[in-house]
C-alpha positions in Angstrom: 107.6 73.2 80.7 105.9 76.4 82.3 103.4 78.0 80.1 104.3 81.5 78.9 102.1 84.7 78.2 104.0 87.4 76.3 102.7 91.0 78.0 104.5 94.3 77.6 102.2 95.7 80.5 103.9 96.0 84.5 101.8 96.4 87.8 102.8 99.9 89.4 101.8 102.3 91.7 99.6 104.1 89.3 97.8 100.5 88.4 96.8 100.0 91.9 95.3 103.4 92.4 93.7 103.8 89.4 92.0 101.0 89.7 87.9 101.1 89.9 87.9 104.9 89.5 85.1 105.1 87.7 83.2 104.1 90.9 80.0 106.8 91.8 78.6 107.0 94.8 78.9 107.2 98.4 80.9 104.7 100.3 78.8 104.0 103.6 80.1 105.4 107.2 79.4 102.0 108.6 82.0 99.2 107.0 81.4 95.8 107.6 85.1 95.1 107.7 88.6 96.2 106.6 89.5 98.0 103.3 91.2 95.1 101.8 92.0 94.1 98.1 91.4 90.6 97.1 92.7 88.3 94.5 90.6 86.1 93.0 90.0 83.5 89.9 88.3 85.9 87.0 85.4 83.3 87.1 83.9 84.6 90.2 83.4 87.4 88.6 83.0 90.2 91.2 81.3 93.2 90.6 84.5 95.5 90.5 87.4 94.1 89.3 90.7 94.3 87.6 92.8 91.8 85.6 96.8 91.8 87.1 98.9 92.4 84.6 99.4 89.3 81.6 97.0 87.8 83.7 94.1 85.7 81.9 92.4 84.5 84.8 93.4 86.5 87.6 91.8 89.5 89.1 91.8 91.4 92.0 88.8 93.0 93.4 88.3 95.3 96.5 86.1 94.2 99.5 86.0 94.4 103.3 86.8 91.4 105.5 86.0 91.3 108.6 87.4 90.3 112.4 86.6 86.7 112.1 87.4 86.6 107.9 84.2 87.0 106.2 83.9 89.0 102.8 81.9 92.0 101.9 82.3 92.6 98.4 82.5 96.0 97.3 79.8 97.1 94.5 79.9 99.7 91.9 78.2 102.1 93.5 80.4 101.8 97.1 82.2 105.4 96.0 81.8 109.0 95.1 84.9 110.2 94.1 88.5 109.2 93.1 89.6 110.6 96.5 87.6 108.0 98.2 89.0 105.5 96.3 91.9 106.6 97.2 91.7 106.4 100.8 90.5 103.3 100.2 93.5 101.4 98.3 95.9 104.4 100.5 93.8 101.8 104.1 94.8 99.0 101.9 97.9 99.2 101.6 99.3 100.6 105.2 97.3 97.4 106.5 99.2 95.5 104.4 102.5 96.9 105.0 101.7 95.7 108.6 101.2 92.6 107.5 104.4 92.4 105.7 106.5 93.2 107.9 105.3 90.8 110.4 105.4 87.9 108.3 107.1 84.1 109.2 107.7 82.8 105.9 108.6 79.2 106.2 111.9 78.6 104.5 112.3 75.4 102.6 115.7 73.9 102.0 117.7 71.6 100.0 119.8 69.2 100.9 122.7 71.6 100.9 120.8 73.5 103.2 120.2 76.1 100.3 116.7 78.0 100.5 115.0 77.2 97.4 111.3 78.2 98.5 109.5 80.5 101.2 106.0 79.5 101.9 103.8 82.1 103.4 100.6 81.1 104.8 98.4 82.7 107.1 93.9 83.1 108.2 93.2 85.6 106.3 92.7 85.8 102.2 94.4 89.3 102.2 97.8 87.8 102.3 97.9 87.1 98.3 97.2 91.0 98.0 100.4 91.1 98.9 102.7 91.0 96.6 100.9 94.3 95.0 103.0 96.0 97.3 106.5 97.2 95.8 108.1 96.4 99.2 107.3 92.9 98.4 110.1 92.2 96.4 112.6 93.7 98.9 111.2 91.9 101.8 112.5 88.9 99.6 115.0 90.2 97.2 118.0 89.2 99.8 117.4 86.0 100.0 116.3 85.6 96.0 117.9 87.7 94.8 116.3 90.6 92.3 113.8 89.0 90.1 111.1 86.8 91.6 108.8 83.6 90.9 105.7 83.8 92.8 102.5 81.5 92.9 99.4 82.3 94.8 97.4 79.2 94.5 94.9 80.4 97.4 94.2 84.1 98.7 96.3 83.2 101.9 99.1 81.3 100.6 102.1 82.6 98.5 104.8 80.6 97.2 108.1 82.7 96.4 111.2 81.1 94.5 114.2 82.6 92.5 113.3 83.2 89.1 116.2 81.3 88.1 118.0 77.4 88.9 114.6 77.2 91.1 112.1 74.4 92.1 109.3 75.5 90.6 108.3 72.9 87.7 108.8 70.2 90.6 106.3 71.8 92.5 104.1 72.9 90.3 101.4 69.8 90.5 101.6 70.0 94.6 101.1 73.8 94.6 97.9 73.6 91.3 96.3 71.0 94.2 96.6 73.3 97.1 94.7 76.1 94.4 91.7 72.9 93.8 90.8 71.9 97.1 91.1 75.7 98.6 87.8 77.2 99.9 89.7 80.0 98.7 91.2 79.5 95.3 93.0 82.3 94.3 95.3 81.8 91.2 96.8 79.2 89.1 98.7 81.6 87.2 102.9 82.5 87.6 103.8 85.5 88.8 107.2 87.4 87.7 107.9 90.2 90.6 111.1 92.2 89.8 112.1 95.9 89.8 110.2 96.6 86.3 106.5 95.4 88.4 104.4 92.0 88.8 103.2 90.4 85.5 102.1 87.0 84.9 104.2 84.4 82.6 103.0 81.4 82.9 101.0 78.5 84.5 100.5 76.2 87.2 98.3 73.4 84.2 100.9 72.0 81.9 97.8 72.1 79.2 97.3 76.4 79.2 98.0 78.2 76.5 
């Protein structure tokens, strides 16, 4: 049985950029990286950082990563004004529309040779930022259908299922063991995606509350 968290509150547009406004002062000219927002366990606790929605131990933080993956956090002083935030998350997100829509999901199957999983996994720990995007769902929507299951046990590995008659609780132990022996743990939290936002409901550990 998946664990559930009961939250009224939705990720939208207006979450992701107004996230970190209170940020104050200047971002510097020379990056050491990408714009990128990460997703992260809550007990890494970076210096600027956001809980997703119904999440209890999942946040997502912005950074830079670099050519060859390395991370820059991003402090609290990295900008002066909303608008530079906002050309921040605006980087952020056309980088990972890019990455969307070049994606190779792996497909798995059952023995009717009925999709019941896609398994995206790539180099770089931007790829869990993903499914902030609200073209996320309708990259998957027609092969899902509208409402979504999604687990992002490291930050460049997402697991996407039907919400329902899906795999999930058969899966669950394999997928909390990718999140364990990851260099780059992400989440052990379930994700609902569907037209009303992301929110989490439940857990990967059988023993959450």
């Amino acid at each position: 049985m998946l664990s559930r968290l009961v939250t009224p509150h939705f990720l939208t547009p207006i979450f992701v950029a107004s996230l970190f406004l209170s940020l104050d002062s200047a971002l510097a000219d020379e990056r050491p990286g990408d714009p990128s927002l990460l997703i992260v366990p809550a007990f890494e606790h970076p210096a600027v950082s956001r809980y997703l929605p119904g999440a209890k131990r999942t946040v997502v933080t912005p950074a830079f990563v670099g050519k060859t993956g390395e991370i820059t956090p991003v402090s609290e002083k990295s900008f002066a004004t909303p608008d530079e935030w906002d050309a921040f998350v605006k980087e952020c997100r056309e980088r990972s529309l890019l990455q969307l829509a070049t994606l190779d999901p792996t497909m798995i199957r059952d023995d009717n040779d009925v999709i019941q999983m896609a398994v995206i996994t790539t180099e770089t720990p931007v790829t869990a930022s993903l499914i902030l995007l609200p073209e996320f769902l309708q990259h998957f929507s027609a092969i899902f259908g509208s409402e979504l299951l999604i687990t992002i046990p490291t930050q460049n590995k997402i697991c996407v299922f039907p919400k329902l008659a899906n795999h999930l609780p058969q899966m669950a132990a394999a997928i909390r063991d990718d999140y364990l022996i990851s260099a780059m743990p992400a989440s052990t939290e379930i994700f609902e995606l569907s037209h009303n936002g992301l929110r989490a409901v439940g857990s990967l550990n059988p023993d959450d509350d």
